[in-house]
C-alpha positions as CSV (number, residue, x, y, z in Angstrom):
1,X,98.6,99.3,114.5
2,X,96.8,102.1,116.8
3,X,95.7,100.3,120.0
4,X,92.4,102.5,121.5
5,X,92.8,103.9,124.3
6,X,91.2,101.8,127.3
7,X,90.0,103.0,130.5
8,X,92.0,104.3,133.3
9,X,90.1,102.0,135.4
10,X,91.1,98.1,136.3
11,X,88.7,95.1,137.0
12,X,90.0,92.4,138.8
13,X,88.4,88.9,138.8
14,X,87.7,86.9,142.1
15,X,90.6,84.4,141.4
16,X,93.4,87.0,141.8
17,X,94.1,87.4,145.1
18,X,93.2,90.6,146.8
19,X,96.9,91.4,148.1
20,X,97.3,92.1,144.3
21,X,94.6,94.1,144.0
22,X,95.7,96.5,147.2
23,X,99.0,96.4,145.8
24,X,98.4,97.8,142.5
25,X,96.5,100.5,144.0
26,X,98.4,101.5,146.3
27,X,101.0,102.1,143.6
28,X,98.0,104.6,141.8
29,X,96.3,102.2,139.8
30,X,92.4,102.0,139.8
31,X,91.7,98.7,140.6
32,X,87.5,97.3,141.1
33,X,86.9,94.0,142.5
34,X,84.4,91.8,140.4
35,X,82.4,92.0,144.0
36,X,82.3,95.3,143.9
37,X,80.6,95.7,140.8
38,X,78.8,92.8,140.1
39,X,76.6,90.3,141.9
40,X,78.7,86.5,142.2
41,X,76.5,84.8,140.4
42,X,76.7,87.3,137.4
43,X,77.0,85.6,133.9
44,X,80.4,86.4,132.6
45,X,79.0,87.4,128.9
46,X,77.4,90.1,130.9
47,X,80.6,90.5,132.9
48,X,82.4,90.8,129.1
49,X,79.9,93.1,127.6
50,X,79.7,95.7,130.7
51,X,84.1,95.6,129.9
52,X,83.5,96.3,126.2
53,X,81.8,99.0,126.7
54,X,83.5,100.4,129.4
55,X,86.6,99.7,127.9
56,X,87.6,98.4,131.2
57,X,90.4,95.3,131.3
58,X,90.1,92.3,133.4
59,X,93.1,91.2,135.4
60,X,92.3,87.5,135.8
61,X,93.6,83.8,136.5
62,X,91.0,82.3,134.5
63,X,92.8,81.3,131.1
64,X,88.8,81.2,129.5
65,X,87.5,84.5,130.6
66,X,86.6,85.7,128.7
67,X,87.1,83.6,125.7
68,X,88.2,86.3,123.3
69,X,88.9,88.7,125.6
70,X,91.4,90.2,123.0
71,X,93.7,93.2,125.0
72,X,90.6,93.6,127.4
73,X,92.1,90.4,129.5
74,X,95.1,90.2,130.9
75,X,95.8,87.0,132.3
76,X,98.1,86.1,135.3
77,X,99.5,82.6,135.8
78,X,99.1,81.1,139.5
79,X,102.4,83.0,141.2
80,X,102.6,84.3,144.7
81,X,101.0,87.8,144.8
82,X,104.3,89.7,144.8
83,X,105.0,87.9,141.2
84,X,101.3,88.1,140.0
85,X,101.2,91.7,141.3
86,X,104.6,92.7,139.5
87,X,103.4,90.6,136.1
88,X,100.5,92.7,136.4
89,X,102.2,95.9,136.7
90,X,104.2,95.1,133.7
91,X,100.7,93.9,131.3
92,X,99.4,97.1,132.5
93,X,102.0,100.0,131.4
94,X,101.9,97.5,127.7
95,X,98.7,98.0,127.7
96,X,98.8,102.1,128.3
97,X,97.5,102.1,131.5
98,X,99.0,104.0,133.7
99,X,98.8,104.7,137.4
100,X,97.9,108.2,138.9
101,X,100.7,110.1,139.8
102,X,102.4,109.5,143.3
103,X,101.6,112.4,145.6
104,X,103.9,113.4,148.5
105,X,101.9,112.8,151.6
């Protein structure tokens, strides 16, 4: 089975805790808030639809959001952050998402 290729990009809903987030970006993944993008009373079939065709995955606590999210939802169990974050991590890189490279600073 081929999986298609998804974005390099990351939405993450407003029910995983922002420490996660800035975690997973600060090891080079592109992460975007729900806030950032979308007003917070946004229905979430629009919030689904803008992901389909984005192919954008949602990192989100919310076990029905979206309903038949299929490999576009990747959902974390309520953890501390440093467990959500390193579940996340490891749903990402199964997915094919990658971070950017690490740059020496």
């Amino acid at each position: 089975m081929i999986m298609e290729k998804m974005a390099e990009k990351v939405l993450v809903d407003i029910n995983v805790p922002r420490e996660v987030s800035e975690r997973l970006e600060d090891a080079g993944f592109d992460m975007i808030y729900l806030t950032e993008k979308f007003p917070q009373d946004t229905d979430d079939e629009e919030i689904f639809e803008w992901m389909e065709t984005k192919k954008i995955p949602i990192l989100t606590r919310d076990k029905r959001f979206p309903e038949n999210g299929g490999n576009l939802k990747i959902t974390l169990e309520s953890q501390s952050p440093v467990k959500l974050t390193r579940k996340a991590f490891s749903k990402l890189i199964d997915l094919q998402i990658y971070p950017k490279p690490l740059t020496n600073s």
